[in-house]
C-alpha positions as semicolon CSV with decimal commas, in nm:
position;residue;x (nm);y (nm);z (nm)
1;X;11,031;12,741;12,281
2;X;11,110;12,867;11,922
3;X;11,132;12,536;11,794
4;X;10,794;12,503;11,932
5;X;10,639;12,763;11,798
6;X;10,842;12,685;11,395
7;X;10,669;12,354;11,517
8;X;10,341;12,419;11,499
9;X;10,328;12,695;11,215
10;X;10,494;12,418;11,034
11;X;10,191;12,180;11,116
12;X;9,960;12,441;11,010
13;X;10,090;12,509;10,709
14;X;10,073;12,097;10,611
15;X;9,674;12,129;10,753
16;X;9,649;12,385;10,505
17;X;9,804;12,261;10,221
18;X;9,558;11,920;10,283
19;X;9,281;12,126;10,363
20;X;9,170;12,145;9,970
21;X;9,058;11,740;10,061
22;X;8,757;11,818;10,295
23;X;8,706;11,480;10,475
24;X;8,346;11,418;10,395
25;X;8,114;11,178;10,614
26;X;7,795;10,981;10,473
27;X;7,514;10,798;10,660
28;X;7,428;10,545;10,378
29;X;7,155;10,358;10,509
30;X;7,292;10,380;10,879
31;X;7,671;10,276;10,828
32;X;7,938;10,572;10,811
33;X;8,184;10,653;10,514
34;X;8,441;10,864;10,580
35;X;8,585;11,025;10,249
36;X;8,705;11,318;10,037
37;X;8,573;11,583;9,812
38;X;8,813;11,486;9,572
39;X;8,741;11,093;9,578
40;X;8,368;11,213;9,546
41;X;8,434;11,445;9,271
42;X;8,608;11,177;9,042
43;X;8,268;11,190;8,820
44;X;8,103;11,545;8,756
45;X;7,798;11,351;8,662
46;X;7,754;11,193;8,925
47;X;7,502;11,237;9,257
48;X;7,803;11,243;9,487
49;X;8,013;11,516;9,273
50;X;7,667;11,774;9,317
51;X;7,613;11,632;9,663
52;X;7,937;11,777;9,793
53;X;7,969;12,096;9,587
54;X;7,906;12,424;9,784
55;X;7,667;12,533;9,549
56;X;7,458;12,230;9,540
57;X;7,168;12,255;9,411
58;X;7,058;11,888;9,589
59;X;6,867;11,921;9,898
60;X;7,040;11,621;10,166
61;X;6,935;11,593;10,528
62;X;7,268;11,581;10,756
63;X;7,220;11,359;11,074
64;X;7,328;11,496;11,428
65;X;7,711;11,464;11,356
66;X;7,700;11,628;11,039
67;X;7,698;11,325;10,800
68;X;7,481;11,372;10,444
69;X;7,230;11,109;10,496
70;X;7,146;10,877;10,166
71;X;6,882;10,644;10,208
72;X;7,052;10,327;10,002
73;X;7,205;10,006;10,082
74;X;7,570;10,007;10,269
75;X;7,643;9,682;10,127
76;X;7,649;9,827;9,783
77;X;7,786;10,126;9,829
78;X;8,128;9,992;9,916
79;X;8,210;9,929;9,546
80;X;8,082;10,237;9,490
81;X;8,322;10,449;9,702
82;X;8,576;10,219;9,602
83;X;8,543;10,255;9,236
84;X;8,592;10,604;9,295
85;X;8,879;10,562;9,527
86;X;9,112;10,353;9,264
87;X;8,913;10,300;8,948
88;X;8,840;9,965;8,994
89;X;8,527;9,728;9,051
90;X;8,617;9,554;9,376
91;X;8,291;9,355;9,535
92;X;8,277;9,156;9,813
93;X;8,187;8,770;9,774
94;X;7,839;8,741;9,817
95;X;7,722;9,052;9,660
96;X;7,522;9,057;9,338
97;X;7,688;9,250;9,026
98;X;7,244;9,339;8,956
99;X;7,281;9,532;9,314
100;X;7,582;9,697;9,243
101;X;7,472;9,817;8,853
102;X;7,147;9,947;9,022
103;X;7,356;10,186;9,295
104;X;7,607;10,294;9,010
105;X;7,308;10,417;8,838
106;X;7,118;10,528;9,088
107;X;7,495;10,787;9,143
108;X;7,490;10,820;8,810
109;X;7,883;10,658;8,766
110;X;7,899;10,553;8,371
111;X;8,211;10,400;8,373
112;X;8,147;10,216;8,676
113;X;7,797;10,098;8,516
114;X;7,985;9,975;8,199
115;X;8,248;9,785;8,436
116;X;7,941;9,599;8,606
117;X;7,759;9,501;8,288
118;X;8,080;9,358;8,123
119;X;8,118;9,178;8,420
120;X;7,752;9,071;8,450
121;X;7,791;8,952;8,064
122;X;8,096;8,793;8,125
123;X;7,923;8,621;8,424
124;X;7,614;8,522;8,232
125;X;7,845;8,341;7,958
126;X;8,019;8,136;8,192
127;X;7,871;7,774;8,310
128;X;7,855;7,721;8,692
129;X;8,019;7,501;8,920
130;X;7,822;7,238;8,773
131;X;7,881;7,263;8,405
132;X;7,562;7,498;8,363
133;X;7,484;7,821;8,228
134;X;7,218;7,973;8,420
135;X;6,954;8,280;8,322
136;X;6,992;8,584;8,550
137;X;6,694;8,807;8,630
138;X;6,643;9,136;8,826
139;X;6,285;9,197;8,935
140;X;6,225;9,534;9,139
141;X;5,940;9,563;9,375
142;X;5,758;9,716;9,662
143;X;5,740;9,555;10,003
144;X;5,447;9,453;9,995
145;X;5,484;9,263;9,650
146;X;5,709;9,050;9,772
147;X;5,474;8,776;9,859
148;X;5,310;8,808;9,523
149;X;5,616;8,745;9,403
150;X;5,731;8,431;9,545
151;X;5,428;8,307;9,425
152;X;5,530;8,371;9,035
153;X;5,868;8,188;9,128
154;X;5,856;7,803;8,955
155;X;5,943;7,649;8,651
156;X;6,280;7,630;8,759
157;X;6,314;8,013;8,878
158;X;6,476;8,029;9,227
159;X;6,602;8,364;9,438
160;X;6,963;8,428;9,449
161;X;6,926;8,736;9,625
162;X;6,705;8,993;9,772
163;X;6,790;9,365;9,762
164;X;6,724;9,698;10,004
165;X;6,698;9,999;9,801
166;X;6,553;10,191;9,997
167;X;6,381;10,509;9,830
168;X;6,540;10,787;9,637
169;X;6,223;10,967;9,762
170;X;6,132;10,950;10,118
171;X;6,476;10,958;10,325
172;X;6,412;10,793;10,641
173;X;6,113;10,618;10,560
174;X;6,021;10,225;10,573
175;X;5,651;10,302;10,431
176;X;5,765;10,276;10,043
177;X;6,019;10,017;10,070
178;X;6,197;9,879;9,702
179;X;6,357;9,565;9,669
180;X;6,553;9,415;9,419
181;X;6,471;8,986;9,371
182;X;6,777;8,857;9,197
183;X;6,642;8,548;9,081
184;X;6,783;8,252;8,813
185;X;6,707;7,966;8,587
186;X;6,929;7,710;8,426
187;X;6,964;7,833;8,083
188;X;6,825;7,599;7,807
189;X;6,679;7,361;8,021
190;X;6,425;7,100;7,854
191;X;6,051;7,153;7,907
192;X;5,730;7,032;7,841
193;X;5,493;7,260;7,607
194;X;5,290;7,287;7,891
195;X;5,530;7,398;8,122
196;X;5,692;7,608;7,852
197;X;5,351;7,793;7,792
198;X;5,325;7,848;8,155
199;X;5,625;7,991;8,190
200;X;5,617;8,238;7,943
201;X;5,262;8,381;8,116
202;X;5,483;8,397;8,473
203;X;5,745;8,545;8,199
204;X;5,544;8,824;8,093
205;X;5,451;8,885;8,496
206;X;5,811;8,935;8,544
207;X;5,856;9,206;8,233
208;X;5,613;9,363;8,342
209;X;5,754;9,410;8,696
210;X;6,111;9,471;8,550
211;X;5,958;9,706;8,328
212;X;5,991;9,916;8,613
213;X;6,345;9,935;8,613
């Protein structure tokens, strides 16, 4: 019975010592992180460090079980978390480095944000799998833009990828939807002057969308 009892002092006492972790949980965009303070607290910049201080001065709706709820892309924010977790940029195949740089700046994570645009100039220098180099493009948008801008998408511009944001603004909320259009071109490509001239009026369409940025 004494053992018992040194037993579970003992376990308290470990519970204690761990207790300066505080497991944290986050609804991003529906899916559930489970985390620490401390892994959340690696930048003191960041959104996440003043989301999880007790004198935050962010105001974050908590879902039934507790969870801070962020209204961003899941997808994403697994590099995020696990940036913060080891240091290092770690993305699943599939995901574009334009979608991660836009999350790590949205948090407000410098050093990640420096990792993703070496990478995404590293990237851009490289030819493809068939001997090209190809243009890279991030175009951010409302919902209901998006058919507008498929329409601005020739001379050569295709979509690698399209983007949930969500909105920094209204939590919970599909009416102001933002997307990110990952689109590319193969770089130096030969044109006519009348395509050329074409494409630099779709060109300036696209500035003035990324302008937005």
């Amino acid at each position: 019975m004494a053992d018992h009892v040194m037993h579970s002092e003992y376990n308290k006492q470990i519970i204690s010592k761990n207790g300066n972790k505080q497991w944290v949980k986050l609804n991003v965009g529906g899916t559930y992180f489970l985390t620490t303070k401390t892994t959340l607290s690696r930048d003191p910049n960041s959104f996440l460090y003043r989301l999880v201080q007790d004198d935050s001065d962010l105001i974050s709706d908590k879902d039934d079980t507790g969870a801070y709820l962020i209204d961003r892309d899941p997808n994403y924010f697994s590099p995020i978390l696990n940036y913060l977790r080891h240091g290092k940029l770690v993305m699943n195949k599939g995901l574009a480095e334009e979608g991660v740089l836009e999350e790590a700046e949205f948090y407000n994570i410098a050093e990640l944000i420096t990792l993703v645009k070496e990478r995404i100039m590293h990237r851009d220098n490289m030819p493809g799998k068939d001997g090209k180099k190809h243009v890279y493009r991030v175009i951010q948008c409302h919902e209901d833009e998006l058919t507008q801008m498929v329409s601005t998408m020739s001379d050569g511009w295709k979509f690698e990828q399209l983007v949930n944001i969500g909105s920094q603004y209204n939590y919970g909320s599909d009416e102001h939807a933002e997307f990110l259009c990952v689109v590319s071109r193969e770089y130096g490509a030969p044109e006519s002057s009348e395509v050329k001239s074409d494409r630099e009026d779709r060109a300036k369409v696209l500035q003035q969308k990324g302008s937005r940025m």
